[in-house]
N, CA, C and O atoms as CSV, one atom per row, in Angstrom:
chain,resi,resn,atom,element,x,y,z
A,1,UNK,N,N,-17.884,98.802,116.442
A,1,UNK,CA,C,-16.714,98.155,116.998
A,1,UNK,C,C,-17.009,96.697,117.342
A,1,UNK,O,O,-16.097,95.908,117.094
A,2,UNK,N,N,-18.269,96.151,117.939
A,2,UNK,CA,C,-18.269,94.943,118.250
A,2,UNK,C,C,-18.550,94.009,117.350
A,2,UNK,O,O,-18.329,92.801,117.432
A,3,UNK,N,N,-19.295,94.911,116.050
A,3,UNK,CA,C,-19.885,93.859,114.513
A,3,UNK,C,C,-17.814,93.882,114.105
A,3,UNK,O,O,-17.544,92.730,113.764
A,4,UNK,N,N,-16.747,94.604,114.072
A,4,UNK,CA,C,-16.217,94.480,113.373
A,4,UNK,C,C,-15.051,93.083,114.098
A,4,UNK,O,O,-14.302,92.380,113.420
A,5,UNK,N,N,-15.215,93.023,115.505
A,5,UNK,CA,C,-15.124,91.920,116.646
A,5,UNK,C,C,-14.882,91.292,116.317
A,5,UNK,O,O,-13.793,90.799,116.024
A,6,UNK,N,N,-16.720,90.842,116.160
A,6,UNK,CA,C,-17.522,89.573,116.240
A,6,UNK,C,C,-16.590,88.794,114.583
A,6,UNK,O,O,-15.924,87.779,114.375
A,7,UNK,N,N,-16.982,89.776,113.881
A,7,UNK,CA,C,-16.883,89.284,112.361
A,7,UNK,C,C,-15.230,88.915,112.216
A,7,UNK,O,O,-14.878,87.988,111.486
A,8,UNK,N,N,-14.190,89.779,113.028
A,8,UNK,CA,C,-12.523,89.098,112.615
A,8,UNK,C,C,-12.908,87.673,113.462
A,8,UNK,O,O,-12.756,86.653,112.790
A,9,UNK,N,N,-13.284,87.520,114.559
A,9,UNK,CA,C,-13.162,86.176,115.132
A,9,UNK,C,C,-13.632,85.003,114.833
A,9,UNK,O,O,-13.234,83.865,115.081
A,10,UNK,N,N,-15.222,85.736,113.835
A,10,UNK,CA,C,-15.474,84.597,113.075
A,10,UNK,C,C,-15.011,83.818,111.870
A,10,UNK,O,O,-15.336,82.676,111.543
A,11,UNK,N,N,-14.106,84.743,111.213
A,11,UNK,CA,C,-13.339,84.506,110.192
A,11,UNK,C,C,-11.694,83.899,110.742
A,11,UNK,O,O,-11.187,83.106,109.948
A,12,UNK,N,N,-11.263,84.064,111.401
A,12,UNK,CA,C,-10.371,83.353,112.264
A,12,UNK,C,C,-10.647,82.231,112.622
A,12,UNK,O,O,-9.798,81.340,112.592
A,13,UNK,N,N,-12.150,81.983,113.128
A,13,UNK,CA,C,-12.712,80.744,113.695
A,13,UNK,C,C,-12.453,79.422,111.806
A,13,UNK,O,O,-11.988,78.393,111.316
A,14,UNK,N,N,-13.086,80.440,111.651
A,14,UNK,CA,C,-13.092,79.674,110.100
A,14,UNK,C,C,-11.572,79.036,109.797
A,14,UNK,O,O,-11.140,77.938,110.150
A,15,UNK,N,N,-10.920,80.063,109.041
A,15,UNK,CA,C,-9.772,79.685,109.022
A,15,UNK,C,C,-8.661,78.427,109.992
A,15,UNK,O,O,-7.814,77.627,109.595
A,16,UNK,N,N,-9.012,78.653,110.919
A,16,UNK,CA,C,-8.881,77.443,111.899
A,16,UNK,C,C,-9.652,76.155,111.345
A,16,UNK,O,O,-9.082,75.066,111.276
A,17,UNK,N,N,-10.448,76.266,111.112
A,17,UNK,CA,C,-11.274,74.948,110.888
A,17,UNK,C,C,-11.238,74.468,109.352
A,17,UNK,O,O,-11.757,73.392,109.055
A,18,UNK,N,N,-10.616,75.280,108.370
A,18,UNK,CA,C,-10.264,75.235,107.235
A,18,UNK,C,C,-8.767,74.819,107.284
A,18,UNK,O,O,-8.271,74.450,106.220
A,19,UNK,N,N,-7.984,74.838,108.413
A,19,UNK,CA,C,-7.102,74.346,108.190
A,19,UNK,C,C,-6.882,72.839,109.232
A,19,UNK,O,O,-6.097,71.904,109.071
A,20,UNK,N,N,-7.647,73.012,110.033
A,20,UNK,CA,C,-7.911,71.013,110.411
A,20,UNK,C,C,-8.423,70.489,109.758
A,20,UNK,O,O,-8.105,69.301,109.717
A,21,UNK,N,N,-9.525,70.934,108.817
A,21,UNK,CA,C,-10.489,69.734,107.934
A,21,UNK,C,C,-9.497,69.741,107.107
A,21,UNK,O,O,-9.628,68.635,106.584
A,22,UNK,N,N,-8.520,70.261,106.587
A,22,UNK,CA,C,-7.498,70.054,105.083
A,22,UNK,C,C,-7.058,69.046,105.790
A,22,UNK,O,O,-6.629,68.392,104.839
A,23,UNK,N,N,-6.727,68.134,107.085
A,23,UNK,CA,C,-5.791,67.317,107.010
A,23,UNK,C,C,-6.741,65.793,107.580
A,23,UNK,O,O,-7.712,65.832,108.336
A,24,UNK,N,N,-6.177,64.630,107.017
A,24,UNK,CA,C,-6.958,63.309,106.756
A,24,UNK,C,C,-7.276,63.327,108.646
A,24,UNK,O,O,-8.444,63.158,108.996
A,25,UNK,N,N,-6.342,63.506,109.587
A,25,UNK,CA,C,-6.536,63.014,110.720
A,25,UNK,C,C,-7.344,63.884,111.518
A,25,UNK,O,O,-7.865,63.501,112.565
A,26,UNK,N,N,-7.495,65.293,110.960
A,26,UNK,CA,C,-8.694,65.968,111.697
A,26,UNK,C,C,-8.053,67.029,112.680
A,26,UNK,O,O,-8.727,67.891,113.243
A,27,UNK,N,N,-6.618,66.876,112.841
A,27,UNK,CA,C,-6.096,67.032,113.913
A,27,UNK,C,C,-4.858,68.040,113.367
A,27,UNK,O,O,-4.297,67.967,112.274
A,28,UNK,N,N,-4.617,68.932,114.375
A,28,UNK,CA,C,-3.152,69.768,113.634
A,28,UNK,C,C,-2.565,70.755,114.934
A,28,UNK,O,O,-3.165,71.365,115.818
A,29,UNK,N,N,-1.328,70.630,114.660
A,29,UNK,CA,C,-0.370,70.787,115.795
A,29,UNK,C,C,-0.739,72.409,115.945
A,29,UNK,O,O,-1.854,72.505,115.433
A,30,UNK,N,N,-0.385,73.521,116.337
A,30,UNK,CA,C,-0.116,74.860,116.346
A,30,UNK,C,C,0.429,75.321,115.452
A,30,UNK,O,O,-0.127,76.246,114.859
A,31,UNK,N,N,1.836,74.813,114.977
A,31,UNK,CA,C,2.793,75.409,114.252
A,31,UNK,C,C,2.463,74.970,112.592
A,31,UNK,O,O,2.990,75.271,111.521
A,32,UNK,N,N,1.562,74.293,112.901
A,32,UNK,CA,C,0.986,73.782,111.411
A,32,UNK,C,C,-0.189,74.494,110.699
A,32,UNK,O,O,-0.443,74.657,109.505
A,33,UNK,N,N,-0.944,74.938,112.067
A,33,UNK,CA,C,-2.186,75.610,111.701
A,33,UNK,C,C,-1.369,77.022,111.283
A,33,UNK,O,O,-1.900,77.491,110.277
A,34,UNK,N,N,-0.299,77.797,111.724
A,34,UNK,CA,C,-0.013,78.943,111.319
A,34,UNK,C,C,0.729,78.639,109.847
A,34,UNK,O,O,0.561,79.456,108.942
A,35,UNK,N,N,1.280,77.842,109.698
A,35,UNK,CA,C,2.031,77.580,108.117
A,35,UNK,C,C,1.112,77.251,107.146
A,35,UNK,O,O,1.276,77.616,105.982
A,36,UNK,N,N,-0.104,76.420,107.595
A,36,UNK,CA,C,-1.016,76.862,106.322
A,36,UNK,C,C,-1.830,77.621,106.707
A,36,UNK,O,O,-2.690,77.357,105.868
A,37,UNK,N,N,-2.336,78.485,107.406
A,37,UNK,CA,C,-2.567,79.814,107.068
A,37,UNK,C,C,-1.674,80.650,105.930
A,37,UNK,O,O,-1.908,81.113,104.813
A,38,UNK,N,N,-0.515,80.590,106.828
A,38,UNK,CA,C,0.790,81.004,105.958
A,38,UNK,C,C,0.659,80.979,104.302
A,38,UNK,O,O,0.737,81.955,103.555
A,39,UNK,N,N,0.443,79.612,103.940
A,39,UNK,CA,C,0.764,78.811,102.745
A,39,UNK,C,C,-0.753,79.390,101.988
A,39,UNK,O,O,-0.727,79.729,100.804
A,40,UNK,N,N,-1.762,79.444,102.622
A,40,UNK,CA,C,-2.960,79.703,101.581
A,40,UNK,C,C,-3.518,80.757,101.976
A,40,UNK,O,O,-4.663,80.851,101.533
A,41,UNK,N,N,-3.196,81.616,102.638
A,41,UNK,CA,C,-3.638,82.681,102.415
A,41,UNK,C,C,-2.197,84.330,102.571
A,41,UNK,O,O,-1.735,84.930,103.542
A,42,UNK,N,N,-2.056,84.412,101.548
A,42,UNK,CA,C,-0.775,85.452,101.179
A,42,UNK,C,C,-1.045,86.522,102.507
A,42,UNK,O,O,-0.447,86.543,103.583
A,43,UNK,N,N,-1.756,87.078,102.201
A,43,UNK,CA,C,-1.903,88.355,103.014
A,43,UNK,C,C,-1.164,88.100,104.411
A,43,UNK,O,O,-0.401,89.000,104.761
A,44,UNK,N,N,-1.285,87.033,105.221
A,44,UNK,CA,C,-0.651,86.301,106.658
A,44,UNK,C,C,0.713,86.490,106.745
A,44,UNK,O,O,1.204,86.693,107.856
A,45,UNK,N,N,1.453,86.455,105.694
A,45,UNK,CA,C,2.723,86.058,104.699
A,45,UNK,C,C,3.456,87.366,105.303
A,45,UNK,O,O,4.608,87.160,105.683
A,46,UNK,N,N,3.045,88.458,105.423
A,46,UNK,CA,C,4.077,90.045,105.217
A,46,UNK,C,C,3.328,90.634,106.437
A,46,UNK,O,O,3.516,91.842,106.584
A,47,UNK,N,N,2.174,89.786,107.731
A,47,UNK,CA,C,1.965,90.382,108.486
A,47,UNK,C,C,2.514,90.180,109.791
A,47,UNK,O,O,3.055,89.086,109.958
A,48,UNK,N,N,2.502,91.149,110.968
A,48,UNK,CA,C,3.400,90.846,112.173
A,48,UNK,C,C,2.914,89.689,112.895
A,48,UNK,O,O,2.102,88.926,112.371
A,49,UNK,N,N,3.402,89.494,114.175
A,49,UNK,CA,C,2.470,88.365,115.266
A,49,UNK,C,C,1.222,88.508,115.674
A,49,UNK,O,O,0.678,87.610,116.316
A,50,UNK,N,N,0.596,89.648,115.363
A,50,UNK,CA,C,-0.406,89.358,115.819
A,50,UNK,C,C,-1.772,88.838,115.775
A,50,UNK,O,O,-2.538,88.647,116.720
A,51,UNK,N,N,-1.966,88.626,114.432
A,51,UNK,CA,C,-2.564,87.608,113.779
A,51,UNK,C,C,-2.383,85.954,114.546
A,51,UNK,O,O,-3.435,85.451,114.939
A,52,UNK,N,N,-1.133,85.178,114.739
A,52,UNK,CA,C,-1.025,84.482,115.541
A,52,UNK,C,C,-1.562,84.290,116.801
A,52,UNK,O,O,-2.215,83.296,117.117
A,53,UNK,N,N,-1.190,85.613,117.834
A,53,UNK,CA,C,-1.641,86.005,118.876
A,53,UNK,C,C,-3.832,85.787,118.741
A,53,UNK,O,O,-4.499,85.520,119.741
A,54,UNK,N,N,-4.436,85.980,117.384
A,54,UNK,CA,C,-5.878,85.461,117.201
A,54,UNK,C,C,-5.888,84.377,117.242
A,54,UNK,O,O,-6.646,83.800,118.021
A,55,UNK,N,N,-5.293,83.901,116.658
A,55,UNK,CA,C,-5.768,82.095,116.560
A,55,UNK,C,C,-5.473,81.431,117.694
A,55,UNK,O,O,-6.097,80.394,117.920
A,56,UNK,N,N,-4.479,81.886,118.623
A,56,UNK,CA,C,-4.324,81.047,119.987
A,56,UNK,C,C,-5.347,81.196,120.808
A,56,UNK,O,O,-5.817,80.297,121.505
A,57,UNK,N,N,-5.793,82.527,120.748
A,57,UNK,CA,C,-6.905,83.033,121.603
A,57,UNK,C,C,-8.147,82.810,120.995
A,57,UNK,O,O,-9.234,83.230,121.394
A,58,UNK,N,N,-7.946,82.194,120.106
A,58,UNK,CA,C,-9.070,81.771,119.706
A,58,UNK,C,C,-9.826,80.056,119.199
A,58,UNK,O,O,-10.835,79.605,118.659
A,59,UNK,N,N,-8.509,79.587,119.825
A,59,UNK,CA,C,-8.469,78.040,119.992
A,59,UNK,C,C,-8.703,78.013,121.103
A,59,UNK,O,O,-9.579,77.152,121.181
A,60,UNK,N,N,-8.444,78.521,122.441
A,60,UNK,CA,C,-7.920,78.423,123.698
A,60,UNK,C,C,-9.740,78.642,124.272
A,60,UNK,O,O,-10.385,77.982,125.086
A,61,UNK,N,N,-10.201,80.064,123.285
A,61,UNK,CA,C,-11.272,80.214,123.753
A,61,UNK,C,C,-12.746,79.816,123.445
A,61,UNK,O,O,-13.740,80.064,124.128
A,62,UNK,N,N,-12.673,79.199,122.365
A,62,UNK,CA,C,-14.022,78.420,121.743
A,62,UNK,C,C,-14.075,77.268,122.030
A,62,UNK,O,O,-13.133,76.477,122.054
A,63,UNK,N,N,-15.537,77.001,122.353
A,63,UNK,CA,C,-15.452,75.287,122.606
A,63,UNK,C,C,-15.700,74.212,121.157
A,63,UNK,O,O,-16.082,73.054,121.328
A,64,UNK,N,N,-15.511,74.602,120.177
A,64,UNK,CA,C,-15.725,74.074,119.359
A,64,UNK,C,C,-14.219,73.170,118.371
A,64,UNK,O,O,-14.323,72.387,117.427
A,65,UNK,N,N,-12.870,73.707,119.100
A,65,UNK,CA,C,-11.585,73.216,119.373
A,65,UNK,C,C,-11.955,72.604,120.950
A,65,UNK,O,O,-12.715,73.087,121.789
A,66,UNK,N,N,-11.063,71.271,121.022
A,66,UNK,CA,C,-10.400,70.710,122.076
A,66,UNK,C,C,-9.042,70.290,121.667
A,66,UNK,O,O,-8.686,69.762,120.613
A,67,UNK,N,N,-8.292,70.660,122.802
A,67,UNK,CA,C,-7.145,70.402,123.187
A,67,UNK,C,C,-6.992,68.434,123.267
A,67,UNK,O,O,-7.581,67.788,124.134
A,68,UNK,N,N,-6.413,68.011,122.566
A,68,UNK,CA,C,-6.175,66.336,122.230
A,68,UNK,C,C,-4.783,65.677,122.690
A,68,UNK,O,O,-4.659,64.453,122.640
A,69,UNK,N,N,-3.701,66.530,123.154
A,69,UNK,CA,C,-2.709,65.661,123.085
A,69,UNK,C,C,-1.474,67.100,123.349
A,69,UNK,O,O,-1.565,68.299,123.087
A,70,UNK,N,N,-0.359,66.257,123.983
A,70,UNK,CA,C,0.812,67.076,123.888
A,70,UNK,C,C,2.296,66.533,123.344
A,70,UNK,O,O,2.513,65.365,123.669
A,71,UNK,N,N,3.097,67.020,122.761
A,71,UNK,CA,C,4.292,66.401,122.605
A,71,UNK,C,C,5.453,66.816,123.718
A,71,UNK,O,O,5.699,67.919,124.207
A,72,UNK,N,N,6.072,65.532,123.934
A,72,UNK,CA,C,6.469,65.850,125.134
A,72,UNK,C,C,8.586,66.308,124.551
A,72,UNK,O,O,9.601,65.616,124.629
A,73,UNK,N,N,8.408,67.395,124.158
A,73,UNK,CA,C,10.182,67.531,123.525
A,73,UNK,C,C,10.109,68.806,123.864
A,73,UNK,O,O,9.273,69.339,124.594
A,74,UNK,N,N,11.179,69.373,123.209
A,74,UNK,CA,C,11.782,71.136,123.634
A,74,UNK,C,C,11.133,71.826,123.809
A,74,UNK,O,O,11.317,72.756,124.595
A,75,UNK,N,N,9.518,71.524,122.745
A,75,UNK,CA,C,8.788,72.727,122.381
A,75,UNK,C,C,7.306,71.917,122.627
A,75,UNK,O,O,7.027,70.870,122.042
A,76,UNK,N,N,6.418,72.593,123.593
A,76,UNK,CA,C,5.170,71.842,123.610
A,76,UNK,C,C,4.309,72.186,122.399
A,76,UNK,O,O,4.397,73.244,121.774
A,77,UNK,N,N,3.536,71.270,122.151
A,77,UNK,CA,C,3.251,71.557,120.612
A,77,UNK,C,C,1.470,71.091,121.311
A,77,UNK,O,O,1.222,70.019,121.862
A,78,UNK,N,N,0.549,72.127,121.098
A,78,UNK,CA,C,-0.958,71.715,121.326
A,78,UNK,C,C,-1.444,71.461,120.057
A,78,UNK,O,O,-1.257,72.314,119.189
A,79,UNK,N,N,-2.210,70.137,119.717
A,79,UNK,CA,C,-3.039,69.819,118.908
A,79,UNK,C,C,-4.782,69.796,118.933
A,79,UNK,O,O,-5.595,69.358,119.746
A,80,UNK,N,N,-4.897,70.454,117.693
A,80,UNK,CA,C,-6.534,70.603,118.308
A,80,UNK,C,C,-7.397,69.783,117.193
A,80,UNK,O,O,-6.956,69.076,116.286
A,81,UNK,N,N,-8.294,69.979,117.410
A,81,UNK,CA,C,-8.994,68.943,116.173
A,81,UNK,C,C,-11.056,69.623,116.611
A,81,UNK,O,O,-11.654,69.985,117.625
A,82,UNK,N,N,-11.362,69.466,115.284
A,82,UNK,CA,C,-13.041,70.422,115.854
A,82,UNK,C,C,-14.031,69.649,116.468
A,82,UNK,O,O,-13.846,68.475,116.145
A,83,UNK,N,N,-14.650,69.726,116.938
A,83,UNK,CA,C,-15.969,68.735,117.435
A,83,UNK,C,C,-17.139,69.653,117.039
A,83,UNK,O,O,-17.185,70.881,116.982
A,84,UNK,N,N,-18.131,68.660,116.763
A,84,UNK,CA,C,-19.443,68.606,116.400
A,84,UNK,C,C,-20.435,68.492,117.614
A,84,UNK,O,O,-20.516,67.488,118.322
A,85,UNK,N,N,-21.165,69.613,117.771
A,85,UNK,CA,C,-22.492,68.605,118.590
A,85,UNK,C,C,-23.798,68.418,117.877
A,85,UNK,O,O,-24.696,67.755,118.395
């Protein structure tokens, strides 16, 4: 149970970071990181929320995302972008 954990979160982790390095500024809103998930990987496409429900919790909880910025309109929009040490 905990190898099968460890291993969705690391592949989530990935995917996250496969979808900030796709963009020139490094940086990507929430609703962007789920549409290309969406967009390049099918399987995401026909599944419920809870897949979503990983990637928040899994931005929120790694230090390897920081939180950069907010938009200030209807809908708060968190942008994250990866850091290196």
């Amino acid at each position: 149970m905990i190898i099968t954990f460890t291993l969705v979160s690391f592949l989530t982790l990935g995917l996250i970071a496969k979808a900030i390095l796709s963009t020139k500024e490094r940086r990507m809103v929430l609703s962007d990181i789920y549409h290309w998930i969406q967009v390049n990987y099918a399987y995401f496409r026909t599944r419920g929320p809870g897949w979503r429900n990983s990637i928040r919790h899994n931005l929120s909880l790694n230090d390897c995302f920081i939180k950069v910025g907010e938009c200030h309109s209807e809908y708060i929009s968190m942008a994250f972008e990866i850091i290196y040490n």
